[in-house]
N, C-alpha and C positions, 0 to 999 in steps of 0.2 A: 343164141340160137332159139333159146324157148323162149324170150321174149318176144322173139318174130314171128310165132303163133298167136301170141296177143293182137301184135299190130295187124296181121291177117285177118285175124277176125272181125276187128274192129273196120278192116277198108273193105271187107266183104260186101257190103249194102252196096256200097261204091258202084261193084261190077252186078248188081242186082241179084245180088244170092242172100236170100233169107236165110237168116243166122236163128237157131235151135237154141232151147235150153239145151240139150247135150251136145252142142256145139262146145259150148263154155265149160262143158262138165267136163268132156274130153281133153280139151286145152287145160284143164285145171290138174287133170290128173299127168299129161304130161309133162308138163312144168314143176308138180309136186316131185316126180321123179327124178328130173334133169336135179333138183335142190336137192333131193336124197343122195343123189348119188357125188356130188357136189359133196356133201358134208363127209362123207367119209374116204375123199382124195386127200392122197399125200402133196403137199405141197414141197416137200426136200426132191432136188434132183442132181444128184452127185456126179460131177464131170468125168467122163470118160474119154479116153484115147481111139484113134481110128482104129486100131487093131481090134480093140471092145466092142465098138459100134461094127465091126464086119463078124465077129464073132456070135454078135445080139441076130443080126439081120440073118444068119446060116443056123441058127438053134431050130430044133424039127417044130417045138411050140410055133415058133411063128412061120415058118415054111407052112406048118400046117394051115393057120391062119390065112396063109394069102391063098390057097388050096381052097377055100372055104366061101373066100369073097368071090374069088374066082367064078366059081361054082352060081353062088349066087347071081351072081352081075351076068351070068352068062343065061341063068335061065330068066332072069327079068329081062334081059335086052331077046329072049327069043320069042316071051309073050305080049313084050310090046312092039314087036314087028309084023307078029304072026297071029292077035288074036282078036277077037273081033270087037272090034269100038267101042260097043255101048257095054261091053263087058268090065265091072267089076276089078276083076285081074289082070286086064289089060290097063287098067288104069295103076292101081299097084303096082303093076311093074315098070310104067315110065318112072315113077315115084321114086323106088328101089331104086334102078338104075342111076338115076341124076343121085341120091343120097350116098350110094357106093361110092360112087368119082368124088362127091363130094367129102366125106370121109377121109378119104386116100388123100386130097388135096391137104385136111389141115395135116395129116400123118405124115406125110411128106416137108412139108414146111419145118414142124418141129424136128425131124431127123435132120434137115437140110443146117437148121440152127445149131444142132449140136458137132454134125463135121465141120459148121465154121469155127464156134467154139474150140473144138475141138484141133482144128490146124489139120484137116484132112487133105491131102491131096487134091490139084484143082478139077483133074478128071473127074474126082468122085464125087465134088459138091456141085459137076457141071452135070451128070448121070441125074444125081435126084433131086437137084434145080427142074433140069427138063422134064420128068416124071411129074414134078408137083405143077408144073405149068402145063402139060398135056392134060392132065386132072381137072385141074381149075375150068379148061376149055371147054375140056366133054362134059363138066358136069351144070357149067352155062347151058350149053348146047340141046342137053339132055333137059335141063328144069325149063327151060323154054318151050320144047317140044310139049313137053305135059301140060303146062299153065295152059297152053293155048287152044289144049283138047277137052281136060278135063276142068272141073270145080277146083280155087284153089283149098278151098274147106278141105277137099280131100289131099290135093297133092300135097300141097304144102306141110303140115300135122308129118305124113309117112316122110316126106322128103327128111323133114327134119330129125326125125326119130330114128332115122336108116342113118343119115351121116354122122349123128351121135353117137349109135350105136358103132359104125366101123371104126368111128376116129378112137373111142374109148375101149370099144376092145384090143386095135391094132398096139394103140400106147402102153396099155396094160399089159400084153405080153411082148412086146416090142422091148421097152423097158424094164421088165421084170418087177412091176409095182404091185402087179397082182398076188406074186410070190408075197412078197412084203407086207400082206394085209394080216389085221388081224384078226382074230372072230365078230369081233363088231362090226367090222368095218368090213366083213364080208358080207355079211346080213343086211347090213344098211346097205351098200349098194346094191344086191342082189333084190332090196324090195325097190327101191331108185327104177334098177331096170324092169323090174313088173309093173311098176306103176305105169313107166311110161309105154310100156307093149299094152297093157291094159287099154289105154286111151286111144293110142293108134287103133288097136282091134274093134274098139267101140265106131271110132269113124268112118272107116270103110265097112262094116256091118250095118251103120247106116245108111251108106249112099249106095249098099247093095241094094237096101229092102226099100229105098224108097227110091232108086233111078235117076237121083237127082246129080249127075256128075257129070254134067255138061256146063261150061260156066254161061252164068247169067239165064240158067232155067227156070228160076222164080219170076225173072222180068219180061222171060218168050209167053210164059203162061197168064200171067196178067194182062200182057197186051191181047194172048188169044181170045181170054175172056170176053173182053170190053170188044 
């Protein structure tokens, strides 16, 4: 996924968007983080039984958790309906929105693999089969909506940073890996996730102060010139 802010970058010109040095600064520091955070995941994931996996899914941790996206996904889908175009935050919030769904898409696939592993019952792998596919749809649906409004310099960068963030925190207390850490490995992911909020923060701070979040507005204002 953070490599697909490289490739963004680099097809930017493509759609006539001039590319910043803190373009690549921003892209550098999210990617340093996606790697942070990277180095201090467990790679062990010890099999568990349906009963486990229905017990994991009802713990208040993650009740709260979905509480929380909830929340989120409900205030970004009400600023990207209700808030005015060339705004900033209206832009963040298609962003959010399509990276929530998308989140939840890969969080749903991996629980869906582990009731198959697992020998869950066929209702219950056809429950969060469906879910991970109603996911995948809105969150097409949703990243399509933004590309086609906003710069993808901007979407893109949040898109990715929002779906990382839900898929690794939902996994993290979904799974109880987060329990499982240890002091190091709390600190290195914890700088992982700053780094990469850091960079997000930086791109949309500049596509506030400089207006430029409409795609292909380097190419409208060249032709204006001429």
């Amino acid at each position: 996924a953070s490599l697909g802010l490289v490739v963004n970058l680099a097809l930017a010109p493509i759609h006539g968007e001039k590319i910043a040095a803190l373009d690549g600064f921003c892209t550098l520091l999210v990617v340093a983080g996606v790697a942070a955070c990277l180095s201090s995941a467990s790679t062990e994931q010890p099999p568990r039984t349906p009963d486990e996996l229905v017990a994991l899914a009802t713990r208040p941790a993650f009740l709260m958790w979905v509480a929380v996206e909830a929340a989120v996904l409900g205030a970004a889908a009400l600023r990207a309906t209700t808030g005015a175009a060339q705004s900033t935050l209206t832009a963040i919030g298609y962003a959010v929105r399509a990276g929530v769904f998308g989140g939840c898409t890969v969080l749903c696939a991996k629980v869906l693999t582990e009731c198959m592993r697992a020998g869950a019952p066929t209702s219950s792998v056809l429950v969060v089969g469906g879910c991970a596919g109603l996911f995948a749809l809105s969150q097409v649906v949703c990243l399509n909506a933004a590309v086609g409004r906003y710069s993808s310099l901007l979407i893109v960068p949040i898109f990715t940073a929002t779906s990382l963030a839900t898929n690794a925190s939902g996994g993290g207390i979904f799974f109880e890996e987060f329990a499982a850490f240890t002091a190091e490995q709390r600190r290195t992911y914890l700088l992982g996730v700053a780094l990469l909020l850091s960079g997000v923060s930086l791109i949309a701070s500049k596509a506030g102060s400089s207006g430029s979040m409409q795609p292909g507005d380097a190419a409208a204002k060249a032709k204006k010139k001429k």
